[in-house]
C-alpha positions as CSV (number, residue, x, y, z in Angstrom):
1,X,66.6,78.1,105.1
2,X,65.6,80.7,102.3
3,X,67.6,83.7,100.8
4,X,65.8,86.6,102.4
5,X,64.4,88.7,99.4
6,X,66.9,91.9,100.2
7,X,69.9,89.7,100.0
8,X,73.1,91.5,97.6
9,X,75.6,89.0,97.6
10,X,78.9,90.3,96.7
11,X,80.9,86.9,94.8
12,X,83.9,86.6,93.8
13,X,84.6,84.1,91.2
14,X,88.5,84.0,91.6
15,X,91.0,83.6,88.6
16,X,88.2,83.4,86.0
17,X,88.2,78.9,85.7
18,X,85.3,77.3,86.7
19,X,87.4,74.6,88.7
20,X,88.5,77.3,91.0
21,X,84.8,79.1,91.5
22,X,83.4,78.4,94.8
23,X,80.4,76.2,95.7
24,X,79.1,78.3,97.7
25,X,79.2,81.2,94.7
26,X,77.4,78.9,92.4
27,X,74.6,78.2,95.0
28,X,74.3,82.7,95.3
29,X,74.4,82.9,91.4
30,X,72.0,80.6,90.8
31,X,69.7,81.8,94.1
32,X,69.8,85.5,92.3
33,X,67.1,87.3,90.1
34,X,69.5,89.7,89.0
35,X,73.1,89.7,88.2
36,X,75.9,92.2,87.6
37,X,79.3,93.2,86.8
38,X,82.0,94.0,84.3
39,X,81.6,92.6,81.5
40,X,84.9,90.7,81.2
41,X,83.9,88.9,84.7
42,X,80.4,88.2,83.6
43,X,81.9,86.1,80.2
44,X,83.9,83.9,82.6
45,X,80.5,82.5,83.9
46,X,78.5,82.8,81.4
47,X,77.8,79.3,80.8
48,X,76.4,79.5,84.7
49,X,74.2,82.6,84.1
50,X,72.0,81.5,81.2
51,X,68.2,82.2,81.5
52,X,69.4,85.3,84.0
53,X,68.8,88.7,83.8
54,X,72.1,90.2,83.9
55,X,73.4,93.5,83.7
56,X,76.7,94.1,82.4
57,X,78.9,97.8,83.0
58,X,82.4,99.0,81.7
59,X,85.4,99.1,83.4
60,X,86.0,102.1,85.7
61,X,82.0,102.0,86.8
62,X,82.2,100.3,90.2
63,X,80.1,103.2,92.0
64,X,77.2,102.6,89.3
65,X,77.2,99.0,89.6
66,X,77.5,99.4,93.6
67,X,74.3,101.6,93.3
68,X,72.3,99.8,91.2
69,X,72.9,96.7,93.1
70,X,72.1,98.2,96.4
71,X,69.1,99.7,94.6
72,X,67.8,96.1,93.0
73,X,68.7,93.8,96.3
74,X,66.3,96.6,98.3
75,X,63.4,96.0,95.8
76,X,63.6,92.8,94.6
77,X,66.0,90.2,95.4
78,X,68.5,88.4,96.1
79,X,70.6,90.0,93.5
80,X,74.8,89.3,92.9
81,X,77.1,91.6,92.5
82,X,80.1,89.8,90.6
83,X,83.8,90.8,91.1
84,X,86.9,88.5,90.0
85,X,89.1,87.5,92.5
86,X,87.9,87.9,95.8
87,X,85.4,91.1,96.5
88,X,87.1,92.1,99.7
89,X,90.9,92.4,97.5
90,X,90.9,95.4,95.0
91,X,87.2,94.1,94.1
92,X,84.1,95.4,94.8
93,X,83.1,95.0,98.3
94,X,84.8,98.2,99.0
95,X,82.2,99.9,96.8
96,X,79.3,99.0,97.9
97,X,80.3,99.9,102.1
98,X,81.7,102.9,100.5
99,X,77.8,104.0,99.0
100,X,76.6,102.6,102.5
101,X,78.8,105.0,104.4
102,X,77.9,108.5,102.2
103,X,74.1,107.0,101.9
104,X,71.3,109.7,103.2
105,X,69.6,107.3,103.8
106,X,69.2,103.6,105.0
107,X,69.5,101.0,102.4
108,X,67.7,97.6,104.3
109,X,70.0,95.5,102.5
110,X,71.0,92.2,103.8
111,X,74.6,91.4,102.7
112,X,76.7,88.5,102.2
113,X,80.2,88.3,100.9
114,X,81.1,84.9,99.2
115,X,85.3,84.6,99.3
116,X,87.4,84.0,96.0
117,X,90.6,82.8,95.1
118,X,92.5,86.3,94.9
119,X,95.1,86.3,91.5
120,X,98.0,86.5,94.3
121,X,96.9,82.9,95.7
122,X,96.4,81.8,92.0
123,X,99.3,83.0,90.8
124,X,101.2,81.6,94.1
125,X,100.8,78.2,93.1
126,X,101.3,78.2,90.0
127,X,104.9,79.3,91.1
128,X,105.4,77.2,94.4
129,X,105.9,78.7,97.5
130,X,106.8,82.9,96.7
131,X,104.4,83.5,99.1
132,X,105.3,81.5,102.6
133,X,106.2,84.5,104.8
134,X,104.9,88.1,105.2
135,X,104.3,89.8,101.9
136,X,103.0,93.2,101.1
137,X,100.0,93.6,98.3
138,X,100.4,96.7,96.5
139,X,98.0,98.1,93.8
140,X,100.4,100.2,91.2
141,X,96.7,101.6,89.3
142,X,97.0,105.5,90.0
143,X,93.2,105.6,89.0
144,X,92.3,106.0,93.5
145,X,95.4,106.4,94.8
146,X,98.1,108.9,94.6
147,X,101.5,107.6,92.5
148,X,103.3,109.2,95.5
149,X,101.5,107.1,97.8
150,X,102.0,104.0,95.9
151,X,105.6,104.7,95.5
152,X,106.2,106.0,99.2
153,X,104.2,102.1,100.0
154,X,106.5,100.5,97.8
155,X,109.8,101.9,99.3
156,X,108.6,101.2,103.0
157,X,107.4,97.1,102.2
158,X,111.1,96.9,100.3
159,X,112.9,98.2,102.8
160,X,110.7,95.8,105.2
161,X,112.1,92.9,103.1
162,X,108.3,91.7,102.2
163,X,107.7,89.7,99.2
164,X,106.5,92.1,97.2
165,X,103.0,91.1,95.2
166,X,101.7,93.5,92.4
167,X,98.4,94.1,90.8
168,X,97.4,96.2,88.0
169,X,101.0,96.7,87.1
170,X,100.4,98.1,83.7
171,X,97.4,99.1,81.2
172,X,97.3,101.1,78.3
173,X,97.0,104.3,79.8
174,X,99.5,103.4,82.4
175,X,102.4,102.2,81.0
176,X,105.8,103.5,83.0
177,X,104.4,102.4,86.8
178,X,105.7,99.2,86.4
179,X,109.0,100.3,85.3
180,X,109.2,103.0,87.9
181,X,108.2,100.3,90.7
182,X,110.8,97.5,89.8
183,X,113.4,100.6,89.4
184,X,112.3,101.4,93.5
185,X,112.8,97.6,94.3
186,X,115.9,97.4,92.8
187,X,117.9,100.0,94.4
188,X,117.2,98.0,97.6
189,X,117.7,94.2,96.8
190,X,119.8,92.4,94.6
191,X,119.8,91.6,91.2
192,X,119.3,87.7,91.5
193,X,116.1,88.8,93.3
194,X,113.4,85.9,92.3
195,X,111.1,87.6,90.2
196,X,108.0,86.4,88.3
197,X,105.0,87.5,86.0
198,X,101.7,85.5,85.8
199,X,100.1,86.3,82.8
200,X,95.7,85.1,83.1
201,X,96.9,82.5,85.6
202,X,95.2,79.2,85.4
203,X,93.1,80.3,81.9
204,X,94.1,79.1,78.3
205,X,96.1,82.1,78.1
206,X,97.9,81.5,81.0
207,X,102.0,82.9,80.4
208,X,104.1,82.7,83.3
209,X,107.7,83.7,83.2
210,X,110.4,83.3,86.4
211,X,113.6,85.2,86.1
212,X,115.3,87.4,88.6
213,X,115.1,91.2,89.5
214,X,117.9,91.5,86.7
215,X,115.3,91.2,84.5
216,X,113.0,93.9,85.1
217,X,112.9,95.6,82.1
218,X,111.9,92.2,79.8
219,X,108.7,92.1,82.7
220,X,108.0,95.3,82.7
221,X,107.7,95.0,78.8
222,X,105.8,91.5,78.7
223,X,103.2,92.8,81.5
224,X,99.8,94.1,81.1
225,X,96.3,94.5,83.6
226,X,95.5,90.4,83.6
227,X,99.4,89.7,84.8
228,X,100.9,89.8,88.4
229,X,104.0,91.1,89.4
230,X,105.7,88.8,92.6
231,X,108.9,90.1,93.8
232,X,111.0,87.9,96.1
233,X,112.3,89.4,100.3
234,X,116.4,87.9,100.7
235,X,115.3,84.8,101.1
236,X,113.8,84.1,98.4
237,X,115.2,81.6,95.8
238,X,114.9,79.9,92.4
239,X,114.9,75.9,93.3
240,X,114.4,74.2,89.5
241,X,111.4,75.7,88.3
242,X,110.3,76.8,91.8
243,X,110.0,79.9,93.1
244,X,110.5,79.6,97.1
245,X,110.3,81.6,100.0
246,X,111.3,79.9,103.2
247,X,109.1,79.8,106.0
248,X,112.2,79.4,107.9
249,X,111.7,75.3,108.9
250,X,115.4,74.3,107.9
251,X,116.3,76.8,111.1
252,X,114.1,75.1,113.6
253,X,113.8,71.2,112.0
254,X,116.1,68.9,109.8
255,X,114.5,68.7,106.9
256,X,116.3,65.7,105.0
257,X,116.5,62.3,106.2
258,X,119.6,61.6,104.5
259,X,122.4,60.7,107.0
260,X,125.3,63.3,107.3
């Protein structure tokens, strides 16, 4: 069946390798006339765009590109809207329902939202199993959200005992929210916490260091806006050079064969 013409697809392409990219995000990319997003997203696929007309924006416009894409899929499409990750997590489906919601006027749009891996699910396995009960995602980018919000979110998941996951931990402009966060953990849990960083997880650049809560300040130096922060709940452990968080079998089942 045919892309109707007014189709935006919102995709998300997921850590940035092309092993990990959805077939169903290919078959959108290549069904679109038009193609945008921030730049940095846009050279990850590059090689799948050629021949395209694509429009690439800065960081920090996610209202234009939300706009424009609107605008485009009304007129003439299908057009895709790129975000990394997955759209509906800290991307940029949240833009584009936001314009619909303060719109005037109608916009007879027909949307469709193609999943990506999210960096916490990328970074997850590279690690082994941090994320295997409840866990709290937490944005520390001030940018949209109150720092007392953030903070006051932090406290509440810590004191919950979730596995604590975050993005945007640090940027240039931003560069003691990271500190101040790990400072909020650790006045709650203990030192041999499991903690990690995943630094451009499963690219060429990929750096991924697993330490403990005792660490913080060597993480909160090494991080920056491609790494993830993952804090382990008291469960959590270091097995090897695996970071676990039981799911809570060994309570329930035996889980070796060997006879005691």
């Amino acid at each position: 069946m045919p892309t109707p013409k007014n189709t935006l697809f919102i995709i998300g392409i997921g850590p940035g390798k092309d092993d990990l990219l959805t077939i169903a995000a290919k078959e959108a990319l290549a069904q679109a006339k038009v193609i945008l997003g921030y730049r940095t997203y846009l050279a990850q696929i590059a090689h799948l765009i050629r021949g395209k007309e694509v429009r690439a924006t800065s960081m920090m416009e996610e209202v234009k590109r939300a706009q424009e894409a609107l605008a485009l899929a009304e007129k003439n499409g299908p057009v895709a809207l790129v975000s990394g990750g997955d759209p509906a997590i800290y991307g940029m489906s949240a833009p584009v329902f936001e314009v619909l919601a303060a719109r005037r006027r109608p916009y007879h749009v027909r949307i469709e939202i193609i999943p990506g891996v999210t960096a916490a699910c990328a970074a997850a396995a590279r690690l082994g199993a941090p994320l295997s009960n409840d866990c709290a995602l937490i944005s520390l980018s001030d940018r949209l959200t109150p720092w007392e919000q953030i903070t006051r979110r932090i406290r509440l998941a810590t004191e919950g005992d979730f596995v604590l996951v975050f993005y945007n931990p640090k940027s240039k402009r931003r560069k003691n929210q990271l500190k101040e966060a790990l400072e909020i953990v650790a006045h709650r849990r203990p030192p041999d916490t499991p903690l990690a960083l995943v630094k451009g997880a499963w690219r060429e650049e990929e750096k991924i260091v697993l330490t403990t809560l005792a660490e913080k300040e060597r993480i909160s130096a090494l991080a920056d806006m491609s790494s993830l922060i993952i804090i382990g709940n008291s469960q959590s452990k270091l097995i090897d050079d695996f970071f676990l968080t039981p799911r809570g079998y060994g309570e329930k089942y035996r889980l070796t064969d060997e006879k005691a």
